[in-house]
PLY file of the C-alpha trace (Angstrom):
ply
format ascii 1.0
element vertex 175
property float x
property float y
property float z
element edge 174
property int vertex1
property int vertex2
end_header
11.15 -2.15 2.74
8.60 0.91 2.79
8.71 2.43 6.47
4.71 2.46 6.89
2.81 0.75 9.34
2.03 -2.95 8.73
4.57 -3.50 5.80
7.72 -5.63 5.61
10.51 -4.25 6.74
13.89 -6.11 6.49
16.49 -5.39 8.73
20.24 -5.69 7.83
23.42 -5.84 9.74
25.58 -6.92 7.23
27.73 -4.05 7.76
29.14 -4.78 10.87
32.99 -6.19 11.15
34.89 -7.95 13.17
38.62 -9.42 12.48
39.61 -12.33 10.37
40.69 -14.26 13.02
37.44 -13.96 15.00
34.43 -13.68 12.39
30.88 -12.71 13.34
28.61 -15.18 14.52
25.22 -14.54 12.64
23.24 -16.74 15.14
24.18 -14.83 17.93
22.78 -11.47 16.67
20.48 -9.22 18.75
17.96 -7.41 17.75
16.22 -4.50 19.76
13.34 -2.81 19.14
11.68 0.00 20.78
8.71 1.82 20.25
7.42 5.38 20.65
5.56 6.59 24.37
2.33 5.22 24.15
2.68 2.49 21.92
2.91 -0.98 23.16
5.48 -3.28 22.47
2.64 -5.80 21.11
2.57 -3.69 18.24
6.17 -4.52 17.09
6.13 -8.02 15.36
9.32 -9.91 14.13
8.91 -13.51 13.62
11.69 -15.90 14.66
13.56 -16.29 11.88
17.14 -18.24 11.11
18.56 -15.13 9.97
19.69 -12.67 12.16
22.15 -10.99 9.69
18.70 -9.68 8.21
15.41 -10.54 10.07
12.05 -9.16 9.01
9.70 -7.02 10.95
6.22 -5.52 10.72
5.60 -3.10 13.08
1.58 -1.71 13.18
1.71 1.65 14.27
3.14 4.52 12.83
5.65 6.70 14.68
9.53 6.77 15.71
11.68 3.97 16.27
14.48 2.96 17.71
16.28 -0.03 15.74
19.26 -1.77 17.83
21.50 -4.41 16.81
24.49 -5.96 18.10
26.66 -8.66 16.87
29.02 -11.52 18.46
32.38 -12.66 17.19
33.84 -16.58 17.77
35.70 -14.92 20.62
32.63 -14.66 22.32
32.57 -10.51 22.85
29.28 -8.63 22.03
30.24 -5.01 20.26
28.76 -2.10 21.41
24.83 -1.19 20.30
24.24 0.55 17.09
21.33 2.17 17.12
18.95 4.67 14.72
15.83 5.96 15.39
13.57 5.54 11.74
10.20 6.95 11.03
7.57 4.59 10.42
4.84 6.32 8.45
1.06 5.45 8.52
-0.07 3.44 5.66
-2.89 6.12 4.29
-5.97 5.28 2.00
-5.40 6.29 -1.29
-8.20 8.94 -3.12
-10.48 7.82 -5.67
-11.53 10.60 -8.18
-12.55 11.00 -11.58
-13.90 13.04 -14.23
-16.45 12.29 -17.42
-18.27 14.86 -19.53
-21.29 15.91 -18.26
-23.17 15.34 -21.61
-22.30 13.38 -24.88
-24.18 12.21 -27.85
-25.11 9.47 -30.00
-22.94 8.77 -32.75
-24.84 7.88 -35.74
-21.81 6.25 -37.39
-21.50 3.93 -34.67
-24.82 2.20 -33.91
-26.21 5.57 -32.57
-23.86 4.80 -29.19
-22.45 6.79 -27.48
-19.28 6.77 -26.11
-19.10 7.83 -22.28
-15.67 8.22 -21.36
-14.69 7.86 -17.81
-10.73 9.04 -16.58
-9.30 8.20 -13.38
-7.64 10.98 -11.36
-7.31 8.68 -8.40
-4.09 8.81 -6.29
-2.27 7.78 -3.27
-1.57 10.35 -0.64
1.85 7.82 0.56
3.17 6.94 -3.19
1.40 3.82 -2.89
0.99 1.95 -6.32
-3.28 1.89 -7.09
-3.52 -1.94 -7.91
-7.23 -2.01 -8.10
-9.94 -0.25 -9.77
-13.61 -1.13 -9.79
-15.74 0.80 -12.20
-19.49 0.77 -12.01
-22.39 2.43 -12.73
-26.20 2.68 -12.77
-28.35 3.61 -15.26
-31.81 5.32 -14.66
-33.90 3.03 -16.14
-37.26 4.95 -15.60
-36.24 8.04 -15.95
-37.53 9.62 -12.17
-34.31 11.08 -11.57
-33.64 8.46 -8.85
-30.85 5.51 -9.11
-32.27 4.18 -5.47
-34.10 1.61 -7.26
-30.99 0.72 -10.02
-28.79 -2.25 -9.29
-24.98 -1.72 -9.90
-23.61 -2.50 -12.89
-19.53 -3.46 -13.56
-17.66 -1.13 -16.19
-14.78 -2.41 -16.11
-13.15 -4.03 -12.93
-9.33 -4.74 -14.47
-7.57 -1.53 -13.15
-8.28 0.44 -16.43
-7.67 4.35 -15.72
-9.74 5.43 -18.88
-13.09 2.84 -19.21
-15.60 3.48 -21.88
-19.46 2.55 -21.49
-20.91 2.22 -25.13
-24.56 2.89 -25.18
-28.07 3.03 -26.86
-29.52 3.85 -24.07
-30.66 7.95 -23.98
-30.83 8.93 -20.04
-29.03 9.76 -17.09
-25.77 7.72 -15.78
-24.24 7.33 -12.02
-20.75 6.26 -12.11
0 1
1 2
2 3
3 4
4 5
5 6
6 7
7 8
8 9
9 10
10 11
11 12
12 13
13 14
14 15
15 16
16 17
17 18
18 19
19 20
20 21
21 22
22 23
23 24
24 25
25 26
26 27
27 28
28 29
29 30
30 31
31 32
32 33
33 34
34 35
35 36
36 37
37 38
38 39
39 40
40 41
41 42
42 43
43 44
44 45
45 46
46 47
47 48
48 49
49 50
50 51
51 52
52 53
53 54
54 55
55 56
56 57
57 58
58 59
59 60
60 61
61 62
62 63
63 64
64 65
65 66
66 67
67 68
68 69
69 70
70 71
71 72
72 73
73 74
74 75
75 76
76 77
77 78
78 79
79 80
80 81
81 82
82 83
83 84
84 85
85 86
86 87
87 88
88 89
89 90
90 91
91 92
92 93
93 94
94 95
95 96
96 97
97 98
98 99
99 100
100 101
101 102
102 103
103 104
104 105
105 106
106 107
107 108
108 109
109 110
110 111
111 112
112 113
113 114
114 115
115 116
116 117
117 118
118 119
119 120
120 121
121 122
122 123
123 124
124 125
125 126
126 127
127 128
128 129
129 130
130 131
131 132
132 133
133 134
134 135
135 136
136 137
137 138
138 139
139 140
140 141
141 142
142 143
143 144
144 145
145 146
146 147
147 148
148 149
149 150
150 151
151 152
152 153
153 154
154 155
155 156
156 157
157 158
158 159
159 160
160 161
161 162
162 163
163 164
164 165
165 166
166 167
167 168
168 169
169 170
170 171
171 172
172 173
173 174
């Protein structure tokens, strides 16, 4: 999984060996965690799960790790720890930003509209994917250079990255 904070992370020790003769038992698997100085345990959360070959986690605050596992064979012997120590990274907010011309006109060979184009420039600051964007906008109905008195209005609210507002309507816009 992504190493942020308070994502799934799937653990896998489907590496380790043992002989033929005495396989691994999968049951019998154990799982360490331990967090940076300063963070609490509490923070670390792995549900009890029937499979210990590869057991989930979700830890909730970011910093480094240390992931321990070791395995027991139908012999009954434990092998030694493995361990690695794995960055988890905080889960940022991603940026919303766009751009739209400051001016456009009516086009006379479309209803006298014009076309306001809006284009997103919005991004994550992690790689995250943007899954949601809301456009909206008021309109200054009465002209007094205020929009404190406009209600909202929804553009578009189906994660489009280039809306369009088609108006009549001569004035001044706040996306």
């Amino acid at each position: 999984g992504t190493l942020k904070e308070n994502r799934k992370i799937i653990l896998d020790a489907s590496e380790s060996k043992s002989t033929e003769r005495y396989p691994i038992v999968w049951e019998d698997t154990q799982w360490e965690i331990i967090p940076p100085a300063g963070i609490s345990p509490d923070n670390i959360k792995m549900p009890s799960s029937q499979d210990l070959k590869n057991p989930s986690v979700l830890i909730k605050k970011a910093g480094d790790y240390i992931f321990r596992v070791r395995v027991k064979n139908t012999a009954g012997h434990y092998s030694e720890w493995y361990e690695r120590t794995l960055p988890v990274y905080p889960d940022l907010p991603p940026v919303a930003d766009f751009y739209v011309q400051s001016a456009v006109l009516r086009d006379p060979t479309n209803g006298n509209n014009a076309k306001i184009e809006l284009y997103d420039s919005s991004y994550s600051p992690d790689a995250d994917q943007i899954t949601q964007r809301i456009w909206r906008y008021k309109y200054d109905s009465n002209n007094d250079g205020s929009f404190e008195d406009e209600t909202w209005q929804i553009l578009d609210n189906g994660n489009n990255i280039t809306p369009v507002l088609y108006t009549d309507q001569v004035g001044r816009y706040y996306f």
